[in-house]
C-alpha positions in Angstrom: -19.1 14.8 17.5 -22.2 14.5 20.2 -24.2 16.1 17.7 -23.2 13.1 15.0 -23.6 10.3 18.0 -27.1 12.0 18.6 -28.0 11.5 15.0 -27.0 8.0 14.5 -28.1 6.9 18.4 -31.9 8.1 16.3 -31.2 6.0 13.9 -30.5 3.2 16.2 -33.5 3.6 17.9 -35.6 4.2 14.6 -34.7 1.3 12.9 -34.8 -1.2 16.1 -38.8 0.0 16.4 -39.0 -1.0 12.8 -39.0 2.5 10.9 -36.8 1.9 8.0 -35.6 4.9 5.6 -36.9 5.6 2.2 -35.8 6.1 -1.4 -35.5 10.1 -1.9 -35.0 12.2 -5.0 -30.7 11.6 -5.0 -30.9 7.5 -4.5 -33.6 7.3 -7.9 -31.3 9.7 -9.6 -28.2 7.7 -9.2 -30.8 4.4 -10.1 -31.6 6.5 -13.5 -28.2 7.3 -13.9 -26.7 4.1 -14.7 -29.5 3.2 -16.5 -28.9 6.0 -19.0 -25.5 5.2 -19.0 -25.9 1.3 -19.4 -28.7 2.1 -22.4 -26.3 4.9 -24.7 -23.7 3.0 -25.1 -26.2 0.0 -26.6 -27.4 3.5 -28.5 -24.1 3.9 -29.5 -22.6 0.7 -30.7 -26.1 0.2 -32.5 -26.5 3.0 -34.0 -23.5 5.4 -34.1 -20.4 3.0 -33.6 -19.1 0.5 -36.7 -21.9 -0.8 -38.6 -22.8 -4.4 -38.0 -23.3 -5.8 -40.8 -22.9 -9.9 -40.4 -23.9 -12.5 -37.7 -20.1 -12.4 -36.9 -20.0 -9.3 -36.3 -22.9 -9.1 -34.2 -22.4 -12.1 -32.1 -18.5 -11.8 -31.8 -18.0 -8.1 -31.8 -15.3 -8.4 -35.0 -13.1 -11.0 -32.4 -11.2 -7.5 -31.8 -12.1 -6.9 -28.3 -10.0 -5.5 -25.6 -8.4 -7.9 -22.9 -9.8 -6.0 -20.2 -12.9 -5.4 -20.8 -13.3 -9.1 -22.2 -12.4 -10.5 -18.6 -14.6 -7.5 -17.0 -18.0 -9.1 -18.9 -17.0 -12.4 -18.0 -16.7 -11.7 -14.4 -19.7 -9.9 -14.5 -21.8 -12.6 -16.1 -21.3 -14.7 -13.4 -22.1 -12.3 -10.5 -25.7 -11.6 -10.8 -28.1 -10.1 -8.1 -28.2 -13.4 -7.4 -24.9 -13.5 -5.9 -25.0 -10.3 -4.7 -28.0 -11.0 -2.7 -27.4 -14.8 -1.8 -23.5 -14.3 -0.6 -24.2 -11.8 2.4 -27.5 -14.3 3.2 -25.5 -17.4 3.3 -22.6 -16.1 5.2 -25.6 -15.1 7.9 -27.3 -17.9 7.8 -25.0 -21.0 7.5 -21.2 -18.8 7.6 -18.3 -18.6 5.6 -17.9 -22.0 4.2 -19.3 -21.4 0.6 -16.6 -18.5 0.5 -13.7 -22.0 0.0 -15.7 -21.7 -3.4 -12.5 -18.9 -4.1 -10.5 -21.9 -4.3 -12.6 -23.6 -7.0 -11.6 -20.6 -9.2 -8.2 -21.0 -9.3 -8.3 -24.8 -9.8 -11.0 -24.3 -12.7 -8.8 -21.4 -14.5 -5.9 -23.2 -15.6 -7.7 -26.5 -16.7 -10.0 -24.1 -18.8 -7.1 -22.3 -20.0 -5.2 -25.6 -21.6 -7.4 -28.1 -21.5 -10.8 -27.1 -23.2 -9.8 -23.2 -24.5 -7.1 -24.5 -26.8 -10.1 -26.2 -29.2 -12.2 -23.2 -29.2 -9.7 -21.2 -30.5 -8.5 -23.7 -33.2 -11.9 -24.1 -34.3 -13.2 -20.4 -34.3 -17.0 -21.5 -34.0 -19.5 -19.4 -32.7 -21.5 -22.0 -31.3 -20.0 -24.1 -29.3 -22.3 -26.8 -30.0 -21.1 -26.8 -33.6 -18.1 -28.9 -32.1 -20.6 -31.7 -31.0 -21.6 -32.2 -34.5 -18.4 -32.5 -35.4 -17.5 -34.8 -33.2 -20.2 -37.1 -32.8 -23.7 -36.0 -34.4 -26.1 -33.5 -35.3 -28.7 -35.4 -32.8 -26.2 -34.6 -29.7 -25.7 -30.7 -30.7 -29.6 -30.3 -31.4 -30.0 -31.8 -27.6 -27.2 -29.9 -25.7 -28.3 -27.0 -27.8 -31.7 -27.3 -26.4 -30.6 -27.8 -22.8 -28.7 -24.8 -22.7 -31.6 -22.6 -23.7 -33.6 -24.2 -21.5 -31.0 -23.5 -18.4 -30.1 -20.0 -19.8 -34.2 -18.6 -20.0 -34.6 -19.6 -16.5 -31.5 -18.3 -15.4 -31.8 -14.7 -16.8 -35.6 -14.8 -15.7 -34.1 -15.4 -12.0 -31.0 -12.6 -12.2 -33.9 -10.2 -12.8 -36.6 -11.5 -10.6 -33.8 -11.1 -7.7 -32.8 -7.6 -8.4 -36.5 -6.7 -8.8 -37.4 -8.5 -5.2 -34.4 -6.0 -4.0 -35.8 -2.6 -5.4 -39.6 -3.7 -4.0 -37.6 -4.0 -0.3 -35.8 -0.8 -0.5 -38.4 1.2 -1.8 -41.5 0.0 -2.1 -42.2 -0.2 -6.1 -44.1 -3.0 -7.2 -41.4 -5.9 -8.2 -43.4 -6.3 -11.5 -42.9 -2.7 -12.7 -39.5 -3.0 -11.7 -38.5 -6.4 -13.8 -40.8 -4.4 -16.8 -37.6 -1.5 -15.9 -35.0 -3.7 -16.5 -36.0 -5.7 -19.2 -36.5 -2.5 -21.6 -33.2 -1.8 -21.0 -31.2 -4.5 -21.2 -33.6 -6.4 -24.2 -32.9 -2.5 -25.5 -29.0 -2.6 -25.9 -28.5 -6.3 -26.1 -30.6 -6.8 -29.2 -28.8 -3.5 -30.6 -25.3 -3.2 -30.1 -24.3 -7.0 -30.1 -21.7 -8.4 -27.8 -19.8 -5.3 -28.2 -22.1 -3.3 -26.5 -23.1 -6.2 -23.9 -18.9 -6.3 -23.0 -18.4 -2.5 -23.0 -21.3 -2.3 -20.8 -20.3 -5.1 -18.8 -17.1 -3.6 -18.5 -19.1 -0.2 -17.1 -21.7 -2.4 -14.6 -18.9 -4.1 -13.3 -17.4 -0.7 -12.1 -20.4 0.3 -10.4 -21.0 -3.0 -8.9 -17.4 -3.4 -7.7 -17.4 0.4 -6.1 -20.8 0.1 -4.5 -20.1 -2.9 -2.7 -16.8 -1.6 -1.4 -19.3 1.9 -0.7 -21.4 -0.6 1.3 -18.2 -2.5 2.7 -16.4 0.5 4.3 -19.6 1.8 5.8 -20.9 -0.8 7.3 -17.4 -1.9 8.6 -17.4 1.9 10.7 -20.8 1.6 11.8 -20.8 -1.7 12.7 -17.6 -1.3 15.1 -14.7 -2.2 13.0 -13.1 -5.4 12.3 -12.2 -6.9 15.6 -16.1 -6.5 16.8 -17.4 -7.7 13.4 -15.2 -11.2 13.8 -15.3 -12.1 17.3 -19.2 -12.1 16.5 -19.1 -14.1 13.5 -16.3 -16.4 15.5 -18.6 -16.5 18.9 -21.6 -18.0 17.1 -19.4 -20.1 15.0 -20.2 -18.7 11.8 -16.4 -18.9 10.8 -15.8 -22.0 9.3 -13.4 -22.6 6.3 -12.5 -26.7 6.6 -15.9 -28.7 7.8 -14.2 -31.9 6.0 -17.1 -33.8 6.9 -17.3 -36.4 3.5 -20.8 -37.0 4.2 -22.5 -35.7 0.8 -25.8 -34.7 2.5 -24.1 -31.7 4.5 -25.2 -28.9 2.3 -21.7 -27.3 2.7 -18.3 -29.1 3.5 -15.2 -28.4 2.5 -15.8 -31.3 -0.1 -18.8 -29.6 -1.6 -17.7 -26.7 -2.2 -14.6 -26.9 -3.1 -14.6 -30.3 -5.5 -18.2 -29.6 -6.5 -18.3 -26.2 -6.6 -14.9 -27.2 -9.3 -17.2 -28.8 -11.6 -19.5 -26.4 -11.1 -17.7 -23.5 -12.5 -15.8 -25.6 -14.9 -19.2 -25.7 -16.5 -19.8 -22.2 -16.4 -15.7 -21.8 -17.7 -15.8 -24.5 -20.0 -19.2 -25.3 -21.9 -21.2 -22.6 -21.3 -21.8 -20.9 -25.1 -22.0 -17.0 -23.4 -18.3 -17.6 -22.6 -16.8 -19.0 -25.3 -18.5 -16.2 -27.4 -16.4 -14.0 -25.2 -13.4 -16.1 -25.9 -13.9 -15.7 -29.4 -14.3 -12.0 -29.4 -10.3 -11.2 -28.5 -7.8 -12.4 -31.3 -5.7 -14.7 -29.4 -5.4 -17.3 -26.9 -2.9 -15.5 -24.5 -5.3 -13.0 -24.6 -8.1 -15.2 -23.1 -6.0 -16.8 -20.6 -4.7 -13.2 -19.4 -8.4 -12.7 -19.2 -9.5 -15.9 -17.4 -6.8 -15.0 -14.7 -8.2 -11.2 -14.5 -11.8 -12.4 -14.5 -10.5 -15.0 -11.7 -9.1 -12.3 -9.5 -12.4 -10.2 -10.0 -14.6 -12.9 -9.0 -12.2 -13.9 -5.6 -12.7 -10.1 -4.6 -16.4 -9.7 -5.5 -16.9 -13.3 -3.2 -14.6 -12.0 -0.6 -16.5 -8.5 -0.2 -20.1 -10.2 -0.4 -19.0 -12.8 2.7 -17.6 -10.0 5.1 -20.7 -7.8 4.2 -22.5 -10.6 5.3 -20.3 -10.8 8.8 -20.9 -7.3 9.4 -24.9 -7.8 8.8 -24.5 -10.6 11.9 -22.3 -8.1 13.6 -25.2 -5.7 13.3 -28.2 -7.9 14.3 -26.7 -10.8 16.2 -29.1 -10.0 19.3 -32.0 -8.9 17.0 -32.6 -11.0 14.3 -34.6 -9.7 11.3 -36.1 -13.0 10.3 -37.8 -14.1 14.1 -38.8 -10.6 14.2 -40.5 -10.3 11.1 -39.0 -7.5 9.7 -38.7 -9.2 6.7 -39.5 -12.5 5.2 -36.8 -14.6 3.2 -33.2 -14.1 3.8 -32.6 -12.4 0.3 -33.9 -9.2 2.0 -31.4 -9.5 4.6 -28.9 -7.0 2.8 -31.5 -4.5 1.7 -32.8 -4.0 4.6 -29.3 -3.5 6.0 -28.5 -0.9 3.6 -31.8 1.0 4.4 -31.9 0.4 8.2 -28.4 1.5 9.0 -27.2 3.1 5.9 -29.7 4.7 4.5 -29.9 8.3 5.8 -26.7 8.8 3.3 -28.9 10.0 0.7 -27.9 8.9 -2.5 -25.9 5.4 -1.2 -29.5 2.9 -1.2 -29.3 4.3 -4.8 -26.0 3.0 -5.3 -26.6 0.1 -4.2 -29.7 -0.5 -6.2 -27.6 0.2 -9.3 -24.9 -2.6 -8.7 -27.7 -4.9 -8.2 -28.8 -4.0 -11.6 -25.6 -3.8 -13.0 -24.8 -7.1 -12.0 -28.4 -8.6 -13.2 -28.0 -6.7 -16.8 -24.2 -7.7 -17.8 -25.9 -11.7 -17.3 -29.1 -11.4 -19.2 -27.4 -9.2 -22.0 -24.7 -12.4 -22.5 -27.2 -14.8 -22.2 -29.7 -13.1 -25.0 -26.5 -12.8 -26.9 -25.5 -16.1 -26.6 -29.1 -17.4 -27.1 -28.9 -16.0 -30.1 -26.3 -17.5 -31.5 -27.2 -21.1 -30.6 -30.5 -20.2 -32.6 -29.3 -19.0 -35.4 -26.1 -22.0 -36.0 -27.7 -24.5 -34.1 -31.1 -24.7 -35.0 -32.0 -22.4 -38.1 -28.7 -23.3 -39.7 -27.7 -26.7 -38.2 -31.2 -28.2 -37.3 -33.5 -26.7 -40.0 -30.7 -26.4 -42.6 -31.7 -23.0 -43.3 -28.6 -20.4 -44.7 -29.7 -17.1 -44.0 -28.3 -14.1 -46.0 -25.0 -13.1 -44.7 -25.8 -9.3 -45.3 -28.7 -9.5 -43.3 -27.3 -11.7 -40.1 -27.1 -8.5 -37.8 -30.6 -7.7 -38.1 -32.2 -11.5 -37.9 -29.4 -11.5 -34.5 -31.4 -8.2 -33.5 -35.1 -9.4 -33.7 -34.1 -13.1 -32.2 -32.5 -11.1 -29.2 -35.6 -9.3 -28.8 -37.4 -12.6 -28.8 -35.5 -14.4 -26.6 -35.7 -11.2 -24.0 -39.6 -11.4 -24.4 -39.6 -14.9 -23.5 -37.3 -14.4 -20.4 -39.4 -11.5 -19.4 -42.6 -14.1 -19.6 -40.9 -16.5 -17.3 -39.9 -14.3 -14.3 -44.1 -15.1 -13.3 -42.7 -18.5 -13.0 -39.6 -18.2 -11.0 -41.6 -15.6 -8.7 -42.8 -18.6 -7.4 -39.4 -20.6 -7.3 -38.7 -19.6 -3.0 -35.0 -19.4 -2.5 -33.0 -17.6 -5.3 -29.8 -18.5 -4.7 -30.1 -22.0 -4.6 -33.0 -22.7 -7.2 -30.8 -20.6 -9.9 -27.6 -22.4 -8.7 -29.2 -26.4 -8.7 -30.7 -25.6 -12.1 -27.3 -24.5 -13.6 -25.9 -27.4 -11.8 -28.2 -29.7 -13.5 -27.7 -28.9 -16.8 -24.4 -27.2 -17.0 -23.1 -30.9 -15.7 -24.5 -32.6 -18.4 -23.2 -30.0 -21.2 -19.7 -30.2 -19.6 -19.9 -34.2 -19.5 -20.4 -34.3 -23.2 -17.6 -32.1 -23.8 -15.3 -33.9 -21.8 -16.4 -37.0 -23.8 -15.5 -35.2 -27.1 -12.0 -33.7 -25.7 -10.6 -35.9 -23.2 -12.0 -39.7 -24.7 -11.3 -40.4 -28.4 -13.2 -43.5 -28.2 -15.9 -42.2 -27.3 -18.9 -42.5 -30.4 -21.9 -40.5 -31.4 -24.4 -43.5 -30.0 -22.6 -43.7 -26.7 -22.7 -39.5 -26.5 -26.5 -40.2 -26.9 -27.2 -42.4 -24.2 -25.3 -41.2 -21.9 -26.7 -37.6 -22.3 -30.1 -38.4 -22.1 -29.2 -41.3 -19.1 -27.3 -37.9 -17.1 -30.2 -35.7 -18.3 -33.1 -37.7 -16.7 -30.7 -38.4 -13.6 -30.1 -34.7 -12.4 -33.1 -33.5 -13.1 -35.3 -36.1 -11.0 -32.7 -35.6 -8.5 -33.1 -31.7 -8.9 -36.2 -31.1 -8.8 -37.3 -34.3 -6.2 -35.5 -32.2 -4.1 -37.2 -29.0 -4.6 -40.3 -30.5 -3.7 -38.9 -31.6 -0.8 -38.0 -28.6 0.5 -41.1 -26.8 -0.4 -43.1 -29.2 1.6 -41.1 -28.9 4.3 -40.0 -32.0 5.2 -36.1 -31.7 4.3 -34.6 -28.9 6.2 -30.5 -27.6 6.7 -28.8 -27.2 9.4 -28.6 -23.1 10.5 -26.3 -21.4 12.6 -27.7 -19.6 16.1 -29.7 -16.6 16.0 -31.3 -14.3 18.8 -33.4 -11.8 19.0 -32.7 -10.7 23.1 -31.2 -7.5 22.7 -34.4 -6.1 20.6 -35.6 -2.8 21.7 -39.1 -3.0 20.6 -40.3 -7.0 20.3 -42.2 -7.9 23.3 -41.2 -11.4 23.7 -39.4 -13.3 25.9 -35.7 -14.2 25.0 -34.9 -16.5 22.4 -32.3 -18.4 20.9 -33.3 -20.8 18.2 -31.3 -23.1 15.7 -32.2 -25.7 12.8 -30.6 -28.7 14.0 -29.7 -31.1 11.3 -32.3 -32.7 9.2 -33.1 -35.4 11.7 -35.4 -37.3 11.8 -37.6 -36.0 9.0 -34.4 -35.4 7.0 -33.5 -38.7 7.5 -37.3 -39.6 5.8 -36.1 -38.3 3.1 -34.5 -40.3 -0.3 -30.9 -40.3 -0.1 -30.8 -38.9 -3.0 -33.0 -35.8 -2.2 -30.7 -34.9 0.7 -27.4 -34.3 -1.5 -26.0 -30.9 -1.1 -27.0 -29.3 -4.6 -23.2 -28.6 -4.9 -22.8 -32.2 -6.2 -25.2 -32.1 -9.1 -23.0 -30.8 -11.7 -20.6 -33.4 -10.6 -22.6 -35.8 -11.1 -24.2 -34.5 -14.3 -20.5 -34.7 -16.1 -19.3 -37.8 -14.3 -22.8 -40.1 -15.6 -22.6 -38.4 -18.8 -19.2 -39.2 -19.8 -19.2 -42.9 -17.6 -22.5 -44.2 -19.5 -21.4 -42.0 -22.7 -18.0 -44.7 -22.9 -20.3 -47.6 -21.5 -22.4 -47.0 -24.5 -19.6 -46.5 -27.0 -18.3 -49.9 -26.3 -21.3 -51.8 -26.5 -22.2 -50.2 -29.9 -18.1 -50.8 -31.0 -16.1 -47.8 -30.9 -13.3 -49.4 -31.4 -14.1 -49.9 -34.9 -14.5 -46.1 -35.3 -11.2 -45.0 -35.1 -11.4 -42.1 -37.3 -10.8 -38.9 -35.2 -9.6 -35.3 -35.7 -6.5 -34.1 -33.5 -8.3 -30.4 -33.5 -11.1 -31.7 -31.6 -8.9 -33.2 -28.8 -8.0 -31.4 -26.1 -3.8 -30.5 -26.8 -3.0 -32.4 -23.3 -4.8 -35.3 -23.5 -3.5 -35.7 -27.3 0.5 -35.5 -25.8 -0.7 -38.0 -23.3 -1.7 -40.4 -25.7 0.9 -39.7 -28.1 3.6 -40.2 -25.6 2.1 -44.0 -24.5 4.2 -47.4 -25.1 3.8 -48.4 -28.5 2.2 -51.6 -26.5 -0.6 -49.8 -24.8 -1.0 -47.1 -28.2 -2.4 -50.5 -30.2 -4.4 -52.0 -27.6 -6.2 -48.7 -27.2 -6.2 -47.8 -30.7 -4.9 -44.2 -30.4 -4.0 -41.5 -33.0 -0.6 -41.6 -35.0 1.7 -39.1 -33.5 1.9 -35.6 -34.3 4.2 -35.6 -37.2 1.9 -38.4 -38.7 -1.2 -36.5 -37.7 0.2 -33.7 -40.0 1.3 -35.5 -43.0 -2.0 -36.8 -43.0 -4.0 -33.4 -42.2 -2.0 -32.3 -45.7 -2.7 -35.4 -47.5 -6.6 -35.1 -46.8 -6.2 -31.4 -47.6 -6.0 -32.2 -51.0 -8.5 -35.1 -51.0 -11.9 -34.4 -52.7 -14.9 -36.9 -52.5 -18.0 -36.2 -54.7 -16.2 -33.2 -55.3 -16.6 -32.2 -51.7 -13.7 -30.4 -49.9 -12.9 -33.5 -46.6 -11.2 -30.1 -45.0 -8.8 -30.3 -42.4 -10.5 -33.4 -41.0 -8.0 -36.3 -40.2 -8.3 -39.7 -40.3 -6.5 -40.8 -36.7 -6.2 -44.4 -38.0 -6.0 -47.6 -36.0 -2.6 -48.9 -35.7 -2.9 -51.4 -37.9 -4.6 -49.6 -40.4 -2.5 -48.3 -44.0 -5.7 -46.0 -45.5 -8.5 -44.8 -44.6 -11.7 -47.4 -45.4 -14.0 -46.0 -47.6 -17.0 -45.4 -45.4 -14.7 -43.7 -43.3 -14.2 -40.8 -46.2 -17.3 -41.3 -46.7 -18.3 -40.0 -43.4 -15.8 -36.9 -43.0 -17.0 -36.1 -46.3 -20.2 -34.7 -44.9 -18.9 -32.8 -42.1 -18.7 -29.3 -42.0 -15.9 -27.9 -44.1 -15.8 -25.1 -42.1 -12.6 -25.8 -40.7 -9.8 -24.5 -42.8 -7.0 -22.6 -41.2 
């Protein structure tokens, strides 16, 4: 025992001088490892498993995946390096608050899984944006399609960039040659195995990255003291805070934020964002998904929970000695690597670990997003936009080499984000931006059956324009400086080898340069998906007014979300003719039979229904007209 308290007493005194442990022989073994791993089973499923023969197959996996290991790739996607290194750096920073996120989960899960799930199953699309076609026009698909490539390239160029910055921390490779690593691998099995290899190795990352962060967890919480020390430090310094219910939407984090924003956030990443709905499509049924949403939700609440009390126990560690006034390192990002080599690293073998969740988590989102990629291309564009019908036989392979494409491209752009600053919250206000809009428009579609394909258009690119000035007026803000957030204390007095005298230093609130600052600038970045959805689908009924929707009353009950249908259904006849609402349901199916044997110009009108205005008896001709040339893909 004195010899073991001699040992780590030398590694106290080490690492407070600033001599921090290296990468040895067992750390790049375990790296290598799940690399290997991670890159057979793309081998496998590519080259040795079922052959792929269709773009169904490919982008779908068959639909005959397994429950669990569906819900392990969709937790995974949403836990990237960027989460991994972010979480632990927010809880030191600006404490625990962002963890009330947890409780956005289990509001977003069920209104996923009856709400918005239901139609994707019905329909069986593998784009998603196939369903804005169908509901309003090929102009709104061709733009949301667009979007979400644009948000989904930068996204994937940041999940690597983070993991990269990581590895250059820990052991000193050059973050280029690192990112070069990565990509190979993951452009390596994405583009060959299809989504059944991205959600079997999903399924395998999210292993590691669970176990190493519980590794990291039950280290540091032995080191460190144990619980009791690790909390009354967080607690002293008020780093513990769960219910700021401050309403003012500047505060970067309230309970308000983060809770009702971060809501919409991940109801865009649940509910409109094409990598998950590919994953809901690749399991057979619809209990299966929701089983899967539930799992996925209780993966993400422990994954969230772990990264917030590592982060307590890196305050616990250097509350009298803080890393960033002494230089040690430079952006808050590094705060967990340099943790895990300072204090942990002498266990030879554990930095590698470590390393390797990062990766894990960074590969299982860029795999889903070069599959889902992909697929937008191929339906959205090549098939929808261009009007181009490739050869079924050959859909695997065209999937393969657009993969490869799309992983180049991403690869390109991490140059860009390199320059970006802060990783957590440039990756998360980006996805906020977008993702708000995309989920605005889907709302539209599902939850408003007035709503028309002109007043979709306006109030998309109205939304569109909004959030991104907002979004990126505020990044320039913060990169010159002149709006800065409130940060909790730090001190560096109980340093061994900083000759300086005591200090104790805080951010106070942005005042008064904040208050310079356009209102609008100073949001937390929490509210922009809110307000991405909110404009999109307020000026999307706006404009559906003024350009009549009331005299398009044509509508399919399969595009409406199954709630809001019975809601309207279940209205006074009164209020059902002054809004002009669908028959009810046993109507709605007489007439889905009738217009199954309806031809026009001998084209097949599918399972399209005509929801007709009250006081309508038939369909108007322009109105067959127009179902007439939508996609008769829809036959059950």
């Amino acid at each position: 025992e004195s010899q073991w308290n001699s040992n780590m007493s030398l590694v106290d005194n080490l690492t407070a001088c600033g001599e921090e442990n290296t990468f040895t022989w067992p750390d790049y073994a375990v790296l290598a490892a799940m690399l290997i791993i991670t890159a057979s089973i793309g081998l496998f499923y590519g080259f040795f498993g079922p052959k792929q023969k269709t773009a169904s197959d490919f982008l779908l996996g068959g639909s005959n995946m397994g429950t669990f290991p569906m819900a392990m790739s969709l937790a995974s996607s949403f836990i990237t390096a960027i989460e991994l290194l972010g979480n632990p750096a927010e809880m030191y920073i600006h404490g625990t608050q962002f963890w009330m996120t947890c409780v956005s989960f289990i509001i977003v899960i069920p209104i996923t899984a009856y709400f918005y799930l239901p139609v994707y199953c019905k329909l069986k699309l593998t784009s998603a944006y196939e369903y804005l076609e169908m509901r309003f026009s090929q102009p709104v698909r061709i733009i949301a399609a667009g979007l979400y490539v644009l948000q989904m390239v930068l996204y994937t160029s940041v999940a690597v960039y983070a993991p990269a910055l990581a590895l250059n921390h820990v052991t000193g490779l050059n973050v280029y040659i690192a990112v070069s690593c990565i990509y190979v691998v993951c452009i390596f099995y994405a583009s060959q195995g299809g989504m059944k290899a991205v959600i079997m190795t999903d399924t395998f990352q999210a292993m590691v990255l669970i176990t190493s962060i519980l590794l990291i967890l039950g280290l540091g919480d032995s080191y460190v003291g144990g619980p009791s020390f690790i909390w009354e430090k967080s607690s002293s310094t008020e780093r513990l805070e769960f219910f700021n219910m401050d309403p003012n939407p500047t505060v970067r984090h309230s309970f308000w934020s983060v809770v009702i924003g971060g809501s919409f956030y991940w109801l865009a990443m649940f509910c409109s964002n094409q990598a998950s709905i590919q994953k809901y499509l690749s399991v057979e049924t619809i209990s299966q998904c929701r089983v899967a949403l539930w799992v996925s939700c209780g993966g993400l609440i422990l994954i969230f929970t772990i990264n917030f009390y590592t982060g307590m126990i890196i305050y616990a560690q250097y509350h009298d000695c803080d890393p960033l006034q002494t230089n040690r390192i430079t952006q808050s990002d590094q705060l967990l690597p340099l943790y895990i080599m300072s204090e942990i690293g002498h266990l030879r073998g554990v930095p590698g670990y470590f390393v390797a969740g990062i990766f894990a988590a960074s590969l299982g989102t860029v795999a889903s997003a070069l599959n889902s990629l992909t697929a937008i291309t191929v339906k959205d564009f090549i098939n929808g936009a261009f009007k181009v019908q490739l050869p079924e036989e050959k859909g695997a392979m065209i999937g393969k080499w657009i993969s490869f494409a799309f992983g180049l491209l991403s690869f390109g752009l991490v140059f860009v984000v390199a320059q970006l600053g802060s990783v957590l919250q440039v990756a998360l206000s980006f996805n906020g931006m977008v993702g708000g809009v995309t989920l605005g428009l889907f709302t539209l579609g599902m939850f408003f059956p007035w709503a028309n394909s002109k007043g979709a258009l306006i109030g998309v690119l109205t939304a569109t324009v909004l959030v991104l000035w907002i979004g990126f007026g505020t990044q320039a803000e913060l990169a010159s400086g002149t709006l800065v957030f409130e940060e909790k204390i730090t001190s560096i007095e109980g340093c061994q080898c900083v000759n300086l005298t005591d200090i104790q230093h805080t951010v106070i609130e942005p005042a008064p340069a904040g208050d310079a600052v356009f209102l609008l600038y100073r949001l937390s970045y929490l509210w922009y998906t809110m307000i991405g959805c909110l404009v999109t689908v307020i000026v999307g009924l706006i404009g559906s007014f003024v350009t009549g929707s009331f005299e398009t009353c044509h509508l399919n009950p399969d595009l409406t979300s199954p709630p809001i249908t019975w809601v309207l259904q279940n209205l006074p006849e009164s209020v059902k003719e002054v809004l002009r609402v669908l028959p009810d349901a046993k109507e709605s199916e007489s007439l889905k039979k009738q217009t199954h044997k309806s031809t026009y110009n001998s084209m097949d009108i599918g399972v399209i229904n005509l929801g007709l205005c009250i006081e309508d008896e038939k369909p108007k001709f322009s109105q067959v007209s127009k179902v007439g040339t939508i996609n008769n893909s829809l036959k059950y």
